[in-house]
MIDO-99248 format. One record per residue (C-alpha): x, y, z; residue in three letters; residue number from 1. Coordinates in steps of 0.001 Angstrom, whole numbers, plus 500000, padded with zeros to 6 digits. Layout:
<nodes>
NODE  X  Y  Z  ALA  NUM
...
</nodes>
This chain:
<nodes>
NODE  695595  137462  371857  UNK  1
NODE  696626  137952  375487  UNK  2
NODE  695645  135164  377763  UNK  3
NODE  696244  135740  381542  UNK  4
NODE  695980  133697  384478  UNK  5
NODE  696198  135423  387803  UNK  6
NODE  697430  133174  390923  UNK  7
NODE  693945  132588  393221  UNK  8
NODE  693324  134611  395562  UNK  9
NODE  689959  132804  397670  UNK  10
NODE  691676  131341  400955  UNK  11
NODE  692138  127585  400875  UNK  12
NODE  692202  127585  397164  UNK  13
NODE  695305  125777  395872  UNK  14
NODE  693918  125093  392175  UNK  15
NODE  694447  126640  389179  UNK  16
NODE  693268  127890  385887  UNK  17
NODE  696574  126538  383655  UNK  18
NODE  699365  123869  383616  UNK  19
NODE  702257  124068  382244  UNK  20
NODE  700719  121028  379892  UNK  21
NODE  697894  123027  378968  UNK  22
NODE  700450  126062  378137  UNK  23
NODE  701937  124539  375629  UNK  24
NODE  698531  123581  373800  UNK  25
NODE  697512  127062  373994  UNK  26
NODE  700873  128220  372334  UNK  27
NODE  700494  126024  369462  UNK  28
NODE  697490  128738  368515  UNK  29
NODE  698720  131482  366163  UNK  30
NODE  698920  134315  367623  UNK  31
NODE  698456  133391  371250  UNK  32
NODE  700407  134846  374041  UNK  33
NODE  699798  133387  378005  UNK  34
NODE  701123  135257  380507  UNK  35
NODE  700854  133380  384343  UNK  36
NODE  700992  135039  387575  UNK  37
NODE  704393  134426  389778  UNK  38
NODE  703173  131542  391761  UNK  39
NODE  699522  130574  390096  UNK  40
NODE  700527  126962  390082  UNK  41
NODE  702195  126817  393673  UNK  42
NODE  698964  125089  395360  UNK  43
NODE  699551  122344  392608  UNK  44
NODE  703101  122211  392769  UNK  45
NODE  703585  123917  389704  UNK  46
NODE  707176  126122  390011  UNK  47
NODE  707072  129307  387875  UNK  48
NODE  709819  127382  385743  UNK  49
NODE  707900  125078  384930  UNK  50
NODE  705684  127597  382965  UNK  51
NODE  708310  129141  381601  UNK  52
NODE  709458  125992  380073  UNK  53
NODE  706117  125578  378524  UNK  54
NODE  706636  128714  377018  UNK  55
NODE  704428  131421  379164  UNK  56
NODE  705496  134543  380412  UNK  57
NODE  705918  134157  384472  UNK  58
NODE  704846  138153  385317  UNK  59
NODE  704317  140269  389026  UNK  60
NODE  702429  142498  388116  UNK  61
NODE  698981  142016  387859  UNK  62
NODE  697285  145071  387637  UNK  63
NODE  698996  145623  384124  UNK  64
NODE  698476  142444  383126  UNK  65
NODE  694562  142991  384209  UNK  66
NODE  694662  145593  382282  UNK  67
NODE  696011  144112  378686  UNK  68
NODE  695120  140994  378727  UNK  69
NODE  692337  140020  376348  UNK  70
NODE  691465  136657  377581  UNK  71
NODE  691315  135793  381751  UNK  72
NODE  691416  132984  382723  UNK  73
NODE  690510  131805  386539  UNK  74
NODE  689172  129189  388982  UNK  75
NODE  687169  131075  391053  UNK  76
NODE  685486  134347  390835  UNK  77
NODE  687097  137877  390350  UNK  78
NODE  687422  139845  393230  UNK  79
NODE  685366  143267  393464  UNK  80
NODE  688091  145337  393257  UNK  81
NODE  689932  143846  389998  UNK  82
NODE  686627  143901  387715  UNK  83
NODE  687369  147741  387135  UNK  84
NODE  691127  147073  386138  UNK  85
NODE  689750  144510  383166  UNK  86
NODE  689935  145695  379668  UNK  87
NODE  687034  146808  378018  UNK  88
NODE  685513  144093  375782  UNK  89
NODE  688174  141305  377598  UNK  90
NODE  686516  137923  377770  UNK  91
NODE  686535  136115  381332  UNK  92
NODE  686049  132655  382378  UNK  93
NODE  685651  130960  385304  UNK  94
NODE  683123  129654  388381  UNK  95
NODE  680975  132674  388585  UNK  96
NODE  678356  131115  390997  UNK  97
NODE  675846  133944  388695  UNK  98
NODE  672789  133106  390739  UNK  99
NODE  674315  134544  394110  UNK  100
NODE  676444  137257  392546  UNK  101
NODE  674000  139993  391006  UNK  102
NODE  676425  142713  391894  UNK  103
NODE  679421  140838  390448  UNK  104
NODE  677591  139864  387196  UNK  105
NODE  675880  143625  387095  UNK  106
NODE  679445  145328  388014  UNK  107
NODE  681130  142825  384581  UNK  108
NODE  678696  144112  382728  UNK  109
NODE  679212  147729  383495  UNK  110
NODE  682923  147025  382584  UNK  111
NODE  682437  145896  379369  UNK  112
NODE  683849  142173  379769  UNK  113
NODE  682291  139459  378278  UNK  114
NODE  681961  137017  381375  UNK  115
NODE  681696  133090  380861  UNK  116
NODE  680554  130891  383702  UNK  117
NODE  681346  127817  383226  UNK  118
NODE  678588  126741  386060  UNK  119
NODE  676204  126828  383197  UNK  120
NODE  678236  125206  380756  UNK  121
NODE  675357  122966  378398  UNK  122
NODE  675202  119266  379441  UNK  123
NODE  675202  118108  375970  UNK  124
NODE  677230  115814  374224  UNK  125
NODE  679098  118322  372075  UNK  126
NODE  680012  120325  375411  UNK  127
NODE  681361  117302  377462  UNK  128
NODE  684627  118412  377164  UNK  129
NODE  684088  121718  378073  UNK  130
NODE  682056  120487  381010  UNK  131
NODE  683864  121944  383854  UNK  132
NODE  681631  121621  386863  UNK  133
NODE  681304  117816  386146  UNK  134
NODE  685111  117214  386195  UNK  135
NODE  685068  118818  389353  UNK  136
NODE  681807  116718  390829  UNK  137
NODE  684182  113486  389481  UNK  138
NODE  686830  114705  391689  UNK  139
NODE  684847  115591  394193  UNK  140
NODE  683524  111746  394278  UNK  141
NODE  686253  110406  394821  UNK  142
NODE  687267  112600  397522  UNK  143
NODE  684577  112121  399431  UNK  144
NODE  684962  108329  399513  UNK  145
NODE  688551  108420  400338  UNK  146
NODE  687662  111566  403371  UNK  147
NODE  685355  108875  404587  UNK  148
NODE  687491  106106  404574  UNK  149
NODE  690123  107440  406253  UNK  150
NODE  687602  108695  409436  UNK  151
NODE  685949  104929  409358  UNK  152
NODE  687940  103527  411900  UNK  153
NODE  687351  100327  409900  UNK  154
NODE  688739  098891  406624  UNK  155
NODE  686244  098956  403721  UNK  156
NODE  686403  095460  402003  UNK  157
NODE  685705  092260  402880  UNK  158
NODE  688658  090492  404593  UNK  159
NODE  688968  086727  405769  UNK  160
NODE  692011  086032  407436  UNK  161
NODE  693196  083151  410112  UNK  162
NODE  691988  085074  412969  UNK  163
NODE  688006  085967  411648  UNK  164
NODE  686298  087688  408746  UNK  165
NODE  685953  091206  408455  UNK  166
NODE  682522  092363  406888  UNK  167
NODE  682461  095028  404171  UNK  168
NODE  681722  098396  405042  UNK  169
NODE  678207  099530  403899  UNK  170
NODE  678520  102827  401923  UNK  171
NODE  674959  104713  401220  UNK  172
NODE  675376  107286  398229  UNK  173
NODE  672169  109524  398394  UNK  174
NODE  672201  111603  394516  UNK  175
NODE  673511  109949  391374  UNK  176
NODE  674723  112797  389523  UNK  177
NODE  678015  112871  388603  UNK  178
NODE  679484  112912  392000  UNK  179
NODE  677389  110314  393361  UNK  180
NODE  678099  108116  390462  UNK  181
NODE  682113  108294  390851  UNK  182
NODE  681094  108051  394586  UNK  183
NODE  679666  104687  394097  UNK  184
NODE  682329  103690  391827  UNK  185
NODE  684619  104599  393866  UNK  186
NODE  683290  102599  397208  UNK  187
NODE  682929  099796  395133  UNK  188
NODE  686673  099846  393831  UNK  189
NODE  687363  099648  397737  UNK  190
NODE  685114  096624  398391  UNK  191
NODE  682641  098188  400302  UNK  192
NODE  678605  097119  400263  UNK  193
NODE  677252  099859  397914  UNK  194
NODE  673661  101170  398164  UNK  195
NODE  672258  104557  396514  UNK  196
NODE  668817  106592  396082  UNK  197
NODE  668178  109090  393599  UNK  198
NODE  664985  110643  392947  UNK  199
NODE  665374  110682  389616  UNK  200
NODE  664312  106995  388243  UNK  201
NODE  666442  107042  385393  UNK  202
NODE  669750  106550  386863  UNK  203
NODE  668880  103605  388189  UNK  204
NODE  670522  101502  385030  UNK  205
NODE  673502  103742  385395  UNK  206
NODE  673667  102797  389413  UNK  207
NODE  673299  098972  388953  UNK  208
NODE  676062  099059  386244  UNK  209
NODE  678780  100019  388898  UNK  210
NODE  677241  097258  390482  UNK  211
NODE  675461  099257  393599  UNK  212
NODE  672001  098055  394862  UNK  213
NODE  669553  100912  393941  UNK  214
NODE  666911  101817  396406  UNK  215
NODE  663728  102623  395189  UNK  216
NODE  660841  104513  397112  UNK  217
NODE  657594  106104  395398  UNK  218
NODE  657771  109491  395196  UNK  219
NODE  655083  110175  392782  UNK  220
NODE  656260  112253  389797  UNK  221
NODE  659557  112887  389901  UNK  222
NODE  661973  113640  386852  UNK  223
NODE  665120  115999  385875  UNK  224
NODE  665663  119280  383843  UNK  225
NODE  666702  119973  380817  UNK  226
NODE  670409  120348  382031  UNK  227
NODE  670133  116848  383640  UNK  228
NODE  669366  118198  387553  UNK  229
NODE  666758  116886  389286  UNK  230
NODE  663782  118594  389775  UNK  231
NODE  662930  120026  393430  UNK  232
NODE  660910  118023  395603  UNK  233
NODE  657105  119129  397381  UNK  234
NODE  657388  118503  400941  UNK  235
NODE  655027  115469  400699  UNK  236
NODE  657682  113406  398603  UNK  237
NODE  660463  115235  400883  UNK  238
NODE  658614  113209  403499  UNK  239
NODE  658685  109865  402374  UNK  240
NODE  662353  110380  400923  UNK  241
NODE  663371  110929  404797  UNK  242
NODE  661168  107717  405898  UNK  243
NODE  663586  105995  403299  UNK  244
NODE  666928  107484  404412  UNK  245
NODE  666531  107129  407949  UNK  246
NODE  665946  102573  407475  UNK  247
NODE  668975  102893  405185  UNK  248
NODE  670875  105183  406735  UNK  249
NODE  670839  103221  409915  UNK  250
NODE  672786  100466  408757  UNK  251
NODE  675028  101977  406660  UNK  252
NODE  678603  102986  407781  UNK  253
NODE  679488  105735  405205  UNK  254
NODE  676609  108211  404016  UNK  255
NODE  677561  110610  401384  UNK  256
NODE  674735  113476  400093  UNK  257
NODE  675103  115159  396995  UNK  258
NODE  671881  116493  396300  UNK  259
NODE  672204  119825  395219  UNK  260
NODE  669599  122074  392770  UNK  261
NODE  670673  124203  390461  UNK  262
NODE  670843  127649  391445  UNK  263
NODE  669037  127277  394448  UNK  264
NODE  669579  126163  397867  UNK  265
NODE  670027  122709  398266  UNK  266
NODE  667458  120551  400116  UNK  267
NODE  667770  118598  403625  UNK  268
NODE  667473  115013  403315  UNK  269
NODE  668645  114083  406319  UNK  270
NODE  666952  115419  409440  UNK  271
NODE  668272  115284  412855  UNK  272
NODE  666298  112524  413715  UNK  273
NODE  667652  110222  410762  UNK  274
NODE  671425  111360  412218  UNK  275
NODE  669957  110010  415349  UNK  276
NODE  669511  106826  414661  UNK  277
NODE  672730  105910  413199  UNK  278
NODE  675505  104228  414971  UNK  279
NODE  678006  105506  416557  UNK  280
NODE  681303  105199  414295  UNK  281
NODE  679751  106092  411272  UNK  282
NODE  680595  108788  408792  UNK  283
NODE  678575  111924  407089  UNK  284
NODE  680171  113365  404393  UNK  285
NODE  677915  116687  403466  UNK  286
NODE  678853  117727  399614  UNK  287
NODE  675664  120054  399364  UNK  288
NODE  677103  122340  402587  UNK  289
NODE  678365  125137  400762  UNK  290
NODE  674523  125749  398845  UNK  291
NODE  672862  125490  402687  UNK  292
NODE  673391  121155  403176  UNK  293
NODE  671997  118280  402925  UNK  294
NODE  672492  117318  406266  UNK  295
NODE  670540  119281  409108  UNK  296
NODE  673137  120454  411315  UNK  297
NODE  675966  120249  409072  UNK  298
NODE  678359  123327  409031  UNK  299
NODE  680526  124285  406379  UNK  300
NODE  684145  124203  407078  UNK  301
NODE  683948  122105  409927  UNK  302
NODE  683770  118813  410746  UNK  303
NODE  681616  117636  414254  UNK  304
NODE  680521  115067  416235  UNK  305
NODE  676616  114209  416553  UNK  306
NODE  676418  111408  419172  UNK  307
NODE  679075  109396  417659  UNK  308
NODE  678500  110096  413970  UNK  309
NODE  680695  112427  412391  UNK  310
NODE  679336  115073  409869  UNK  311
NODE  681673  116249  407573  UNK  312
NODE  681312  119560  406195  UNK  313
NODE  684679  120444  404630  UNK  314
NODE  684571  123365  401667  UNK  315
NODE  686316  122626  398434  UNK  316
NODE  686115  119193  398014  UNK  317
NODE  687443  118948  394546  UNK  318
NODE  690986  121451  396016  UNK  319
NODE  691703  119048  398239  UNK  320
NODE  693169  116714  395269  UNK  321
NODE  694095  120077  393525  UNK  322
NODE  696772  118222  391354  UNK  323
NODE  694083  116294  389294  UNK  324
NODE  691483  118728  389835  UNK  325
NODE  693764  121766  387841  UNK  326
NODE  694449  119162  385639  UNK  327
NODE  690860  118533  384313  UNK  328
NODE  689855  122206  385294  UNK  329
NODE  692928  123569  382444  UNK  330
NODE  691463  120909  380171  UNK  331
NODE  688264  122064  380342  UNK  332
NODE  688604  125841  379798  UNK  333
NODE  691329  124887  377002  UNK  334
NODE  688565  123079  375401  UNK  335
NODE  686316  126238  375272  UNK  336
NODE  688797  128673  374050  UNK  337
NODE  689724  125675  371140  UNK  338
NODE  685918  125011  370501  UNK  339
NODE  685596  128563  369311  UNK  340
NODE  689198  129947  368477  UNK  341
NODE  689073  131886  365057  UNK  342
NODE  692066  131627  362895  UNK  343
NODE  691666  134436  360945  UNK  344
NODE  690913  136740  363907  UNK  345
NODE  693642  134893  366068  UNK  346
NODE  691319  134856  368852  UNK  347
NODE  687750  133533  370100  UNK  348
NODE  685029  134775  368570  UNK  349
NODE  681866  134578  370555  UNK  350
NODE  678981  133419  368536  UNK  351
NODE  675887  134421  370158  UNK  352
NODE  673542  131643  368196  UNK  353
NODE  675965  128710  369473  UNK  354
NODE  674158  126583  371886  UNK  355
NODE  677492  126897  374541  UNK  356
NODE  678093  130093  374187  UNK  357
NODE  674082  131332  374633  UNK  358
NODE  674298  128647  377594  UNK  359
NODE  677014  130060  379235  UNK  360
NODE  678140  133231  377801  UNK  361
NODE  676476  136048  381025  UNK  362
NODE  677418  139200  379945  UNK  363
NODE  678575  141196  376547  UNK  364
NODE  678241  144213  375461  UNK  365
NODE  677397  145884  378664  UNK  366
NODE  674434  143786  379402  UNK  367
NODE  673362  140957  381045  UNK  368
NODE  672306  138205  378359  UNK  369
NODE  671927  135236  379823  UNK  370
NODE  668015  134079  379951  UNK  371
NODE  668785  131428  382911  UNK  372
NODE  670675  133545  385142  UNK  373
NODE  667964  136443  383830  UNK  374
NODE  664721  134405  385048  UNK  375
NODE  666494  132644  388230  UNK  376
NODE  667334  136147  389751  UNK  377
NODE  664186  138026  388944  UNK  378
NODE  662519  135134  390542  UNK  379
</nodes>
């Protein structure tokens, strides 16, 4: 079994799919060959001897290795042009973003290769290793704190010293997903004044453990999916959410948004007006800007000034700590290809009645077979 890992080829994308750690794992299998593109790991600081060390095969050319290789393993998703070169029947995995690629998806299908996203990845305890779109968010959390910090202009604890006392900074987490929760954590690790909303109420227990205040508004009925996303909002409860953000928002100095829906385009929760009436000083950071933002006016890629309040929009959140982030990325797809490696076969065997795989398995066989991605794109 041929595993290949192409170097990344998205601009401003310095993770990758293997580590010279996670090399070695994968050679322990029976049967299992990697083969890493000349400077895959160079974003991560990751020299090609490194890999070799581990045991992989450091190769240039990657059209031949497209080609023969039975397993592909990648961050982001395949370019147009290379889906032809795959071998028929190869297995692929990687960030896929299915809902916004039909002619990606339709053109795997056509080729034969058996595509896994792990987007859609079951949030289940079983798959919580394999879960790589919430190592990223916990990355991602983090990050976000530590971008906001650094644009403060102001240090983030509490600090009494002979000359005054400094006040903690107040830090207002809007989403408690997995992001948002390592968010919070994170702030409070810094000593800042912690507050977060969710619409879902059943992260409120999980909010108060990291010891943030949680602010509650009624929304009416509210709840999550199956997957553990919260369900969209009418415009009535979008309405009151605002009322809330913009009293709290106002006295906070850091503001970080994370609500995103899956597969679709993620909602504003902060209006222009509610960016209005903070102070100058204080700090956006947008997470959601990539899926359309959170914040009305954000942009993505950018960073800009409303008034005195900085929005930050920055893409790639999770690359910008690219070290840890490859780390728990390689983990994660490791995970899957262990989960369902087959001894006999010396390779994975896809097992179509498998909760994961049905999850997150999108095409095989020529077709498109995944009912999420299926329903969400028809409409």
């Amino acid at each position: 079994m041929r595993i290949f890992v192409p170097k990344e080829t998205e601009p401003g994308e310095p993770r990758t799919a293997v580590t010279p750690d996670a090399v070695q794992r994968y050679r322990r299998k029976d049967g299992a060959v990697v083969a890493v593109e000349s400077g895959a790991g160079a974003g991560c600081h990751f020299a090609d001897d490194q890999y070799r060390e581990a045991g992989a095969e450091v190769v240039a050319n990657r059209k031949q290795e497209l080609a023969n290789a039975d397993i592909v393993l990648r961050v982001r998703r395949p370019p147009d042009d290379e889906v032809p070169r795959m071998k028929n029947g190869a297995i692929h995995i990687s960030f896929l973003d299915p809902f916004n690629e039909p002619k990606l998806i339709d053109a795997l299908a056509r080729r034969g290769v058996s595509a896994i996203s792990v987007e859609l990845v079951p949030r289940s305890t079983r798959a919580q290793k394999l879960d790589a779109l919430s190592s990223q968010h916990n990355i991602a959390g983090y990050a976000m704190v530590v971008l906001a910090a650094e644009r403060l202009g102001a240090v983030m604890p509490m600090m009494m010293t002979p000359s005054g006392t400094l006040q903690p900074a107040r830090a207002f987490i809007i989403g408690a997903g997995v992001a948002g929760l390592q968010a919070i954590a994170t702030a409070k690790r810094l000593g800042a004044r912690v507050e977060a909303f969710d619409t879902r109420p059943v992260v409120e227990e999980q909010v108060k453990s990291l010891g943030a205040r949680f602010i509650k508004v009624d929304l009416g009925a509210t709840g999550q999916t199956d997957q553990g996303y919260a369900q969209e909002l009418t415009p009535e409860q979008l309405g009151k959410q605002r009322e809330l953000m913009a009293d709290t928002c106002a006295n906070a100095d850091i503001v970080i948004t994370t609500a995103q829906l899956f597969g679709r385009k993620a909602p504003v929760v902060l209006s222009a007006d509610v960016v209005g009436r903070m102070k100058a000083g204080s700090i956006i950071v947008d997470y959601a800007v990539e899926s359309g933002g959170n914040v009305e006016g954000s942009v993505a890629g950018k960073e800009i000034q409303v008034d005195g309040v900085r929005i930050v929009g920055l893409r790639n959140i999770p690359g910008r700590y690219a070290v840890s982030a490859s780390a728990m990325y390689a983990n994660n797809l490791y995970n899957y290809v262990d989960e369902f490696w087959d001894d006999e076969s010396k390779g994975v065997k896809l097992d179509r009645e498998d909760e994961i795989i049905a999850g997150s398995l999108v095409t095989h066989d020529g077709q498109m077979v995944n009912e999420m991605v299926r329903k969400i794109t028809s409409g």
